[in-house]
Structures are given as C-alpha cells and as structure tokens.
C-alpha positions in Angstrom: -3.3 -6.7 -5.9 -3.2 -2.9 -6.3 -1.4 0.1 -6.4 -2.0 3.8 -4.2 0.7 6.0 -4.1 0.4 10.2 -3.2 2.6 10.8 -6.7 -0.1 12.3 -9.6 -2.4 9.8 -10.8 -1.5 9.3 -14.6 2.0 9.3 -13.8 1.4 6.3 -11.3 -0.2 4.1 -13.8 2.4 5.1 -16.4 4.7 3.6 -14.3 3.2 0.6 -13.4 2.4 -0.1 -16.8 6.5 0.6 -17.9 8.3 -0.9 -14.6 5.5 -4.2 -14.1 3.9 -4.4 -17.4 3.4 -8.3 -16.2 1.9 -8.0 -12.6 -2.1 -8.1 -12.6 -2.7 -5.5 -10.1 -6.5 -4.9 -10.5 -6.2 -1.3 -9.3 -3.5 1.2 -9.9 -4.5 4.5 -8.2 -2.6 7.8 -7.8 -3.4 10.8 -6.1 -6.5 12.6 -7.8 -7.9 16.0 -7.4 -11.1 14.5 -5.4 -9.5 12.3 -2.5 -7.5 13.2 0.3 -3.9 11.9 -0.1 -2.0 9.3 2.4 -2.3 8.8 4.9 -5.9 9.6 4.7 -7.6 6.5 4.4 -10.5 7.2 1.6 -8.2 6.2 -1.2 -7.3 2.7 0.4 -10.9 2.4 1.1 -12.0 3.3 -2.4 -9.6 0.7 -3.7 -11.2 -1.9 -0.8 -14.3 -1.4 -2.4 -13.2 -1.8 -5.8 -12.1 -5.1 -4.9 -14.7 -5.9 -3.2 -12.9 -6.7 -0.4 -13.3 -6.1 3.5 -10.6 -3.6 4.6 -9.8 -5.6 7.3 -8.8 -8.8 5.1 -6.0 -6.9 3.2 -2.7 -6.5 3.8 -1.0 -3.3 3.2 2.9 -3.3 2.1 4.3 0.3 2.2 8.0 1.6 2.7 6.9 4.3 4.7 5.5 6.1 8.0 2.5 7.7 5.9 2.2 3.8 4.1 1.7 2.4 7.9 -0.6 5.4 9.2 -2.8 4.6 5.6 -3.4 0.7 6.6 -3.9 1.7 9.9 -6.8 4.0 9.5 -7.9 2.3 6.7 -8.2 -0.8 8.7 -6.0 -2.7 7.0 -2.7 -4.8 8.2 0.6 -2.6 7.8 3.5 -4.5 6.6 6.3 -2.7 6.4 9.1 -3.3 3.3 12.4 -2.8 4.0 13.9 -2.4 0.2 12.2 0.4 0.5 13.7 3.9 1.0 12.6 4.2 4.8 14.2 2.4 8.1 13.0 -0.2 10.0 12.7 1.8 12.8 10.4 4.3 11.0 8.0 1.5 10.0 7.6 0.4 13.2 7.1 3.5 15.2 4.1 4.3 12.7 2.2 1.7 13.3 3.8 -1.5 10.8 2.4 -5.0 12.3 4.9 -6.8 10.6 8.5 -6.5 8.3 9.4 -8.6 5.5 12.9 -8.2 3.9 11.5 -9.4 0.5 8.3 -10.0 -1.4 8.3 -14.0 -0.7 8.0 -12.9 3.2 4.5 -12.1 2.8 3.5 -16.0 2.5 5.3 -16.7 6.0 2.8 -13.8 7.7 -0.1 -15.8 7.3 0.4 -19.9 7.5 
C-alpha cells in the first residue's frame, strides 16, 4: 500500500505517521519540487516502480476527480471512495471504474 497526495511532501508523511502510525504503507509520497503534481501521472508511476509493481495491477482509491484522472493516466484502476469529501457523481464523470462505500469493499472488486 502507499500514499500520493498533491499537499507538501513532509507534511504528508507527518501525517501518515500521526493519523496511521499502524498501517505498513511502503510508500508515502507528497508533492515534491521535481514531479508534476496530480493528476499527472509521474508520481503514481514513480511509486509503481518503487513497488515494483506493473501500473496496471494496482488499484487506485482517491476521493476525487484529479485522484480518478491520476489512475487513469497512470494506468491504474480508479476506485472511487465515497467517505471522501467529493460526490459520487464527480468520481464517476472523471473516469472512477468502481465505488466502494468503505475500505472492506475493495475485496468484493476483485473475487
């Protein structure tokens, strides 16, 4: 599991570290000064590679319209959240292949 978000890059893993201090994400990225942020895709990509991981075999939860453009260019599948802070409706008209209501939904996606 990992973390991108657009917000500055120390204050993401500050509060990963605070809010999840128990979840074993193996990447927690932020925006940096030397990658285009969301929804470009190099970030996603960069964090594909760090995992050593094929773009297209990961699934991409995001709460928003830039989340679903990100997985979509990045090659990923967009899943769209909904206890995020964005609609349905939003999620879906950018691109989201799939909604779950919470994180357990995620297992039901793939049987």
């Amino acid at each position: 599991m990992a973390v991108l978000s657009n917000k500055p890059d120390d204050f993401t893993r500050q509060m990963v570290a605070k809010l999840l201090p128990q979840t074993l994400f193996k990447v927690v990225r932020g925006a940096r000064p030397d990658t285009p942020k969301k929804p470009h895709p190099a970030a996603a990509l960069a964090i594909a590679q760090t995992l050593g991981i094929a773009s297209s075999e990961i699934v991409y939860l995001g709460d928003t319209g830039t989340d679903m453009l990100t997985a979509i260019a990045a090659g990923m599948y967009a899943v769209g959240v909904l206890w995020g802070f964005r609609p349905a409706e939003e999620l879906l008209a950018n691109g989201a292949r799939a909604l779950v209501a919470k994180p357990s939904d995620v297992l039901d996606l793939f049987p």
